[in-house]
C-alpha positions in Angstrom: -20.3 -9.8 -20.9 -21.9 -13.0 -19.0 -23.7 -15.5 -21.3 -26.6 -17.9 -19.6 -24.3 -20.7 -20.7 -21.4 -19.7 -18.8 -22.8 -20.8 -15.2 -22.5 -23.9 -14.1 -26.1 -25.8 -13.8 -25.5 -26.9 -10.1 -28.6 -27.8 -7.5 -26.5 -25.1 -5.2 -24.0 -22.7 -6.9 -21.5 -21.8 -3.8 -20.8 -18.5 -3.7 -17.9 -17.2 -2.1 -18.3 -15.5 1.3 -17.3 -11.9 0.0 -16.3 -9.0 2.5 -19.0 -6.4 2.9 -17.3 -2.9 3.4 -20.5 -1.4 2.9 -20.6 -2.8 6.9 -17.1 -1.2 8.3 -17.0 2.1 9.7 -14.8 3.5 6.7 -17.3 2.7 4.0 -20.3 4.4 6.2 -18.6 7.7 7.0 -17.4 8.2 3.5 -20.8 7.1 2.4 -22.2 9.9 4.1 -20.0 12.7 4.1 -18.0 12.5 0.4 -19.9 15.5 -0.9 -20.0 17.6 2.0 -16.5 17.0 2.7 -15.9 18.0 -1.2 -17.9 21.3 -0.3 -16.7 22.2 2.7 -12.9 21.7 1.8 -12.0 25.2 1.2 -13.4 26.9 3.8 -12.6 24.8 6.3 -9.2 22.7 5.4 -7.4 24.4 2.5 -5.5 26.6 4.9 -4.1 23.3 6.7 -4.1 20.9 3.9 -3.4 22.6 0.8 -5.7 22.2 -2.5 -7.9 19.5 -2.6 -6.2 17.0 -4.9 -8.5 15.1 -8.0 -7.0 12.2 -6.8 -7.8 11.6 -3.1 -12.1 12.3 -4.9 -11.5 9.4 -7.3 -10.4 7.3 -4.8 -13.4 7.7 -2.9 -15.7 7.4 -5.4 -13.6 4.1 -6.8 -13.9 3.0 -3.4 -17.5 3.0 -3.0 -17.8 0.0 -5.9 -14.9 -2.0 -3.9 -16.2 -4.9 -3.1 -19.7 -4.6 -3.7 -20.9 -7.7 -6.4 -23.8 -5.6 -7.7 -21.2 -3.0 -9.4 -19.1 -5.6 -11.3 -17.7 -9.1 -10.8 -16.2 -11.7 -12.6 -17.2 -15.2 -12.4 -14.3 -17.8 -11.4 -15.1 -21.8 -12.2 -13.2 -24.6 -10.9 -10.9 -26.2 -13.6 -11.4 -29.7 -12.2 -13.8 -31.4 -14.3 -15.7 -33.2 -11.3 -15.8 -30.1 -9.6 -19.0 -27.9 -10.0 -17.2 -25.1 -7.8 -18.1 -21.6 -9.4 -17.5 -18.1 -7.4 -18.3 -14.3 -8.2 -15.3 -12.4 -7.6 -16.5 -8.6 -7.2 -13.9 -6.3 -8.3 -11.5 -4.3 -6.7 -10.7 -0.1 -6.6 -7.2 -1.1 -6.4 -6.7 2.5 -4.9 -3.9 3.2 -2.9 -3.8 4.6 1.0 -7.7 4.3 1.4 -8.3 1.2 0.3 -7.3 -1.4 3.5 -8.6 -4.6 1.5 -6.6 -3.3 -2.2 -4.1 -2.8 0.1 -3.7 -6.1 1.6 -3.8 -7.8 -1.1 -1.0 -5.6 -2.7 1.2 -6.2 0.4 0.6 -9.9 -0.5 1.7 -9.6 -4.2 4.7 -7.4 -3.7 6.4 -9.5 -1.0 6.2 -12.3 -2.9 7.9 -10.8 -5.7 10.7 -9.4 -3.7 11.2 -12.9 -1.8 11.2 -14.7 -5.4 12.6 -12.0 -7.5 14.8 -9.7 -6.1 15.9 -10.2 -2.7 19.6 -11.7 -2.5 19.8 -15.2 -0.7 22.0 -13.2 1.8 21.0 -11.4 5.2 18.7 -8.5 5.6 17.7 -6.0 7.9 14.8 -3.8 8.7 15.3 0.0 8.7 13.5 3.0 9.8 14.5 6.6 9.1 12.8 9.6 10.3 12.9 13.5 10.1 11.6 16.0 13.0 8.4 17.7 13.2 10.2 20.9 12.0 11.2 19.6 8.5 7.8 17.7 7.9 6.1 20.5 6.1 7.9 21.2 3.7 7.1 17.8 2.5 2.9 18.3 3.6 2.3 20.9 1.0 5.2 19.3 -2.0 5.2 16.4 -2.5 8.0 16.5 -4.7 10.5 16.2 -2.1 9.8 12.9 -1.4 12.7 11.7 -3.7 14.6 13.9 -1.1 13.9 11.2 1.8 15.2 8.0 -0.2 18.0 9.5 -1.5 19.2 10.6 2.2 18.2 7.7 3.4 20.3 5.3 1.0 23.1 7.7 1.1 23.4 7.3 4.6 23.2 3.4 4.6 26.1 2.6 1.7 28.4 5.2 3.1 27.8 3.0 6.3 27.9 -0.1 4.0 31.2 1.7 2.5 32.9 2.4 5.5 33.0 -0.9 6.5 34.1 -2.1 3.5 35.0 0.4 0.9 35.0 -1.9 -2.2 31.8 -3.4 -1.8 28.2 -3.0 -3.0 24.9 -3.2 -1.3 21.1 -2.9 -2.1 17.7 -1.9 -0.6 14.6 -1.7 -1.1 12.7 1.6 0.5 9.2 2.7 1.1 7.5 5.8 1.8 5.0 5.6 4.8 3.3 9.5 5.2 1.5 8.4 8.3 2.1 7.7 12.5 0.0 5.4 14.6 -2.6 7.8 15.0 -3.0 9.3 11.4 -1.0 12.1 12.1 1.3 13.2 8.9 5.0 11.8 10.0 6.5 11.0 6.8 9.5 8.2 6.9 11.2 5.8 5.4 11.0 1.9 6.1 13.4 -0.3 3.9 14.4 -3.8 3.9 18.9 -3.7 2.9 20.8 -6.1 2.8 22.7 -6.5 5.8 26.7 -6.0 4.1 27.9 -5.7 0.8 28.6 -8.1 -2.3 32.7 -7.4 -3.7 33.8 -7.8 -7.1 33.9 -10.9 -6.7 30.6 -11.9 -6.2 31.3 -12.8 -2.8 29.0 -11.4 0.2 30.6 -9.6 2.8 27.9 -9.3 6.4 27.8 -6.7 8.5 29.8 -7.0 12.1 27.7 -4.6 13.3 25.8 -1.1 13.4 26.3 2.0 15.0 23.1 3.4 14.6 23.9 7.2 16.1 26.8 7.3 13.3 24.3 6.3 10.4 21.5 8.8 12.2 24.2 11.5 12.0 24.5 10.6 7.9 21.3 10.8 7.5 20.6 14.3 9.2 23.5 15.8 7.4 22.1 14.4 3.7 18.3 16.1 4.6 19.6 19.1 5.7 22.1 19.1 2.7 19.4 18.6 -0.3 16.8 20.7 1.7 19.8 23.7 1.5 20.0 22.7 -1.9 16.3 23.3 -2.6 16.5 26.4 -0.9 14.5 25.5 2.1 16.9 25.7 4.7 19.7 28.4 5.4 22.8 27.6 7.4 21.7 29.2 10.5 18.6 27.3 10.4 20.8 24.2 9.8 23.4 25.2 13.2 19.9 25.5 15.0 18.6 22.2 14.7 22.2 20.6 14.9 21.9 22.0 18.5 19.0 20.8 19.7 19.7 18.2 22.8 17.1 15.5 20.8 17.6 16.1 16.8 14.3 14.6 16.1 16.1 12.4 13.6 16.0 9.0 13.9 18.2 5.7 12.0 16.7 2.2 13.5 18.1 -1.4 12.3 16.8 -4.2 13.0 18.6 -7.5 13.5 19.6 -9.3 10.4 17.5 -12.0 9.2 17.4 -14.8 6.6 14.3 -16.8 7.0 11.8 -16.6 4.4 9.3 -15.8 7.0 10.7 -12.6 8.0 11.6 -11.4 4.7 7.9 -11.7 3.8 6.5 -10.0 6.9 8.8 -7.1 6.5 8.2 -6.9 2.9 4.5 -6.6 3.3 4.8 -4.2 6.3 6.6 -2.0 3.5 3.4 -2.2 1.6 0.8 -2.1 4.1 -2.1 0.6 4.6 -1.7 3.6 6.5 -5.5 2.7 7.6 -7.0 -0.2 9.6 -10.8 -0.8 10.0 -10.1 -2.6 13.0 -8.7 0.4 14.5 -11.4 2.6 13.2 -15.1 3.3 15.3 -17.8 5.5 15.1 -19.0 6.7 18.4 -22.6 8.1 18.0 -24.0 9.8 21.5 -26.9 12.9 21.6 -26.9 12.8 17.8 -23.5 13.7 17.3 -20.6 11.6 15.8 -17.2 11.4 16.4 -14.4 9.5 15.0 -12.4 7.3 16.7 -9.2 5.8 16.0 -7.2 3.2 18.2 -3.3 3.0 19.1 -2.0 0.2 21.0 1.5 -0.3 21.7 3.0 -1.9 24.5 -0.4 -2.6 26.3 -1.2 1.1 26.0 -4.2 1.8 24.4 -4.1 5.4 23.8 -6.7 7.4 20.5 -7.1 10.0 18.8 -10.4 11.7 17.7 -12.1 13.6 15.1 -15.2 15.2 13.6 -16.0 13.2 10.3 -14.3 15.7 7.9 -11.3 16.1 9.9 -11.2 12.6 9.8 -11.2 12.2 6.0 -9.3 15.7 5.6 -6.2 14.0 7.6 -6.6 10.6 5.9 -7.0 12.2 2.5 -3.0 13.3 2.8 -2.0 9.8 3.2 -3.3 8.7 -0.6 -0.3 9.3 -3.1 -1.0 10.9 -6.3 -1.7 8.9 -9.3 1.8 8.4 -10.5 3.9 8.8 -7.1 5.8 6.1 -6.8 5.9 5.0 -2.8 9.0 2.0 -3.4 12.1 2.5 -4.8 15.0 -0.2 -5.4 18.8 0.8 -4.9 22.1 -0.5 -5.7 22.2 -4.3 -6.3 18.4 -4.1 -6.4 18.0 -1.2 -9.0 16.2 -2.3 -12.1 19.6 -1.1 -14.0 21.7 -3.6 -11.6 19.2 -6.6 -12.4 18.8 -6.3 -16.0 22.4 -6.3 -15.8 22.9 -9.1 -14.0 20.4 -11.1 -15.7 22.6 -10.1 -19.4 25.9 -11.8 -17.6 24.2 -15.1 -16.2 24.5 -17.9 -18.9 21.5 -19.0 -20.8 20.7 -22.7 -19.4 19.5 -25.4 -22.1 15.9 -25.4 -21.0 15.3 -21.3 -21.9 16.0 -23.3 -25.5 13.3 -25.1 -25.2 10.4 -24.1 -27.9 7.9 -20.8 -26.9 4.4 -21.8 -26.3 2.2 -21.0 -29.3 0.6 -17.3 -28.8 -2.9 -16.5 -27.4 -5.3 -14.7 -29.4 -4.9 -10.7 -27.4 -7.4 -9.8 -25.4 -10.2 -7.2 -26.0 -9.8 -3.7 -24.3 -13.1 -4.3 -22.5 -11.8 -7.7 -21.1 -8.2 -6.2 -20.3 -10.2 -3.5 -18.1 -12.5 -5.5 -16.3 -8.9 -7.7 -15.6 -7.6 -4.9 -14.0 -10.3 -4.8 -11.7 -9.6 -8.2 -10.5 -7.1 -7.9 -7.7 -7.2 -11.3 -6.5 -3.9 -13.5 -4.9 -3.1 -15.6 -8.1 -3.7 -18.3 -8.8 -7.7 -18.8 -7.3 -8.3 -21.8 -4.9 -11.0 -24.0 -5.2 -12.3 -24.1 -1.9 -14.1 -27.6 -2.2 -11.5 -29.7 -4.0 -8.3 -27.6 -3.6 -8.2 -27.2 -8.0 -7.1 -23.7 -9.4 -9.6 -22.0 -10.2 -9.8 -19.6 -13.7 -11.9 -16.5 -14.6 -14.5 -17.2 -17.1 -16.7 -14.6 -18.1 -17.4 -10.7 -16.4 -20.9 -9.7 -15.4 -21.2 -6.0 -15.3 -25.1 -5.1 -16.5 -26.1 -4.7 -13.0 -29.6 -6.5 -13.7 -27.9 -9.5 -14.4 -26.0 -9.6 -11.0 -29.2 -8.7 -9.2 -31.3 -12.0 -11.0 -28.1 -13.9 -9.7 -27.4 -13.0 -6.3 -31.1 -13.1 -6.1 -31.7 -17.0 -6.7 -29.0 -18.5 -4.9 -30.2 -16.0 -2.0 -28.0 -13.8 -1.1 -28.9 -10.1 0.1 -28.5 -7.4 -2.5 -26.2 -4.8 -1.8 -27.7 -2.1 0.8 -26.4 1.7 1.4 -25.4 1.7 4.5 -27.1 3.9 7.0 -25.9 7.8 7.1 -24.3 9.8 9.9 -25.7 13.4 11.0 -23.1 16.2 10.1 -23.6 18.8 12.9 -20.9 21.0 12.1 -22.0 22.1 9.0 -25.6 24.5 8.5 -26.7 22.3 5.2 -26.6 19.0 7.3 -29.7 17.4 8.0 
C-alpha cells in the first residue's frame, strides 16, 4: 500500500529510465498470439511437443506484467538525507527460460554467490557435455531424465579427476541448458569444476592435463548405461551407436582459470537465457509475419525462421517446470560437503559477538510484493552514489497512473498486434 506521505516532495521526482518490453519483439508476438497459440496447441503441436504444460501459460501471462510500472512497483528512496533521489522499481515475473531481463538478473545474483560462496580459491575449468540427436528425445517428451545427464556428466569428470589421482576429491557445479544457437531442442550440460582434486589433507592437487576423447568415452558409456537402466536402450541399440564413425557425443574443457573475472562470466553463462531479444525480429511483408532468429558465430551470420506459433511452440520447451531444478552442486560443492565443512572450521571470536536485536516479521502482503522485486542488491542512488531502500509498494493501478502521470511519463500502451494467417479465426 502507498501512502501520499511516502513520496518525497521534490520540484522534479527522477524516475528511473525503466526498460519497456512492451517495445521488443518478444513482448508483441506473445501479446498477440498467447490465446490462439493456447487454442491451437493440440491440433497443431501436441503430436511434436507433447501436452501443453500449465507452466509454460503462467509464464506468459506473468510475463506480460514484467516490467510494466502500471501493474505493480515499489517505490525506492535514497537513504542519504541530502538526497531527494526517489525511483519506482516495477516488478519482476521472475519466470524462468522466457524471461531474458529475470533472467539476467538471475545470472547476476547466482555468480556472485558462487564467486563469494562456494567456489574454491583453486583453478577451474569450463565444461560442455553433449548427447547425439538420437538420444535427445527421450529427454523432449520426460523430463525426468534430466538427473540422467548430471549424473553421467559428473561420473565421467571424477573418474577422470580419480584417475589421476585416486585419493583425491573434486567438485562442480553443472547446469542444464535445453536449447542450441538457433532454438532448436539440444539439451547439454555446461559446468564450471574445479580443475584437480583436494586430498585428505586439505591440500589441492591441479590437473596436468586433459584428455578430452577419454572423458567423452566416460561420458558415452554412463548415458548409455542409465538409459539401459531405464529401459530405453537395448544392447544392440547400444553396439549401434558405439559404431558410428562421429558418436555425436561430445566432452569439451576449457583452460583453467583463476581470475575472478572469468569465474563470474562463466558462472553467469551457466545461468543465462536460452532467448535473446537482440537476436529476435519480426519481419512483416504482404501482411504476413515471420519470425526471425539470429546466429552468429565466427562471422557467420546464419537464422532460422518460423511462423509465430511455431516460434513460441519451440521456445515454450525451453521453460522448466515449476520445481525442476536446472543447477546442481557435486562433490566438494554439494550442500552435504559445505555444511560439513563449515561444522569443522573453528568459530572465530567475532561470530561471539552479540545478535542484532530482531525486526518486527513482515506481513504476507509485503513478503509477496518482495518477491516481485528482482533487483541487483543493494539499489544505487544514481545522483549521489547512496544505497538506496524500498519504502512503500504501489499496486492500486489508479495510483500509479496519477503518478506516472504528473512527473510525465507515458502510460503503459499494448503494443500493436500481428495478423495470424495460418489460422481460419485470425483477423
Amino acid at each position: 500500500m502507498w501512502h501520499k506521505n511516502s513520496w518525497k516532495s521534490s520540484r522534479n521526482p527522477y524516475l528511473c529510465r525503466r526498460r519497456r518490453p512492451e517495445e521488443t519483439a518478444l513482448y508483441r508476438l506473445v501479446h498477440s498470439v498467447r490465446n490462439d497459440f493456447e487454442w491451437s496447441w493440440q491440433d497443431r503441436f501436441e503430436s511434436s511437443y507433447g501436452v501443453l504444460r500449465e507452466v509454460v501459460l503462467e509464464a506468459i501471462d506473468k510475463y506480460f506484467d514484467c516490467g510494466i510500472i502500471v501493474n505493480g512497483c515499489a517505490l525506492v528512496t535514497c537513504e542519504n538525507s541530502k538526497c531527494d533521489h526517489s525511483e519506482l522499481v516495477a516488478f519482476s515475473c521472475k519466470r524462468r527460460g522466457l524471461c531474458p531481463s529475470c533472467d539476467a538478473k538471475r545470472a547476476v545474483l547466482f555468480a556472485e554467490h558462487l564467486h563469494e560462496n562456494v567456489l574454491l580459491a583453486y583453478p577451474h575449468s569450463h565444461q560442455v557435455y553433449t548427447i547425439p540427436k538420437r538420444l535427445r528425445a527421450y529427454f523432449k517428451f520426460d523430463r525426468k531424465l534430466y538427473h540422467l545427464l548430471y549424473r553421467a556428466a559428473w561420473s565421467a569428470w571424477d573418474e577422470c579427476v580419480k584417475d589421476a589421482f585416486p585419493d583425491c576429491q573434486t567438485g562442480s557445479v553443472m547446469a542444464l541448458h535445453t536449447a542450441g544457437d538457433l532454438l532448436n531442442f539440444h539439451p547439454h550440460i555446461h559446468a564450471i569444476c574445479l580443475h584437480g582434486g583436494i586430498d585428505s589433507g586439505g591440500e589441492f592437487l591441479e590437473m596436468p592435463c586433459v584428455d578430452n576423447e577419454y572423458l567423452q568415452r566416460i561420458f558415452a558409456r554412463n548415458v548409455f548405461s542409465f538409459l539401459k537402466e531405464q529401459g530405453l536402450l537395448s544392447d544392440e541399440d547400444i553396439t549401434s551407436m558405439q559404431s558410428w564413425s562421429h558418436s555425436g557425443f561430445n566432452a569439451f574443457v576449457g583452460e583453467p582459470f583463476c581470475d575472478a573475472d572469468a569465474r563470474l562470466f562463466v558462472a553467469r553463462y551457466l545461468k543465462k537465457c536460452p532467448l535473446s531479444n537482440k537476436r529476435l525480429e519480426l519481419i512483416e511483408e504482404s501482411g504476413e509475419v515471420t519470425v526471425r532468429y539470429h546466429k552468429r558465430a565466427d562471422d557467420i551470420a546464419t537464422h532460422r525462421d518460423f511462423e509465430p506459433l511455431e516460434f513460441l511452440a519451440e521456445l515454450q520447451q525451453h521453460i522448466p517446470d515449476k520445481w525442476e531444478q536446472t543447477t546442481r552442486y557435486m562433490g566438494v560443492y554439494s550442500s552435504r560437503a559445505r555444511g560439513a565443512k563449515r561444522l569443522r572450521e573453528p568459530v572465530s571470536d567475532s561470530e561471539h559477538e552479540a545478535l542484532p536485536e530482531p525486526r518486527v516479521a513482515p506481513t504476507s502482503s509485503w513478503a509477496a510484493c518482495m518477491k516481485k522485486i528482482f533487483e541487483v542488491d543493494p539499489l544505487i542512488c544514481k545522483k549521489c552514489g547512496a544505497s538506496m531502500k524500498i519504502k512503500s509498494f504501489i499496486t492500486d493501478p489508479r495510483e500509479i497512473n496519477r503518478i506516472v502521470k504528473s512527473v510525465g511519463m507515458v502510460p503503459y500502451r499494448a503494443p500493436p498486434k500481428i495478423k495470424l494467417s495460418c489460422l481460419p479465426h485470425a483477423a
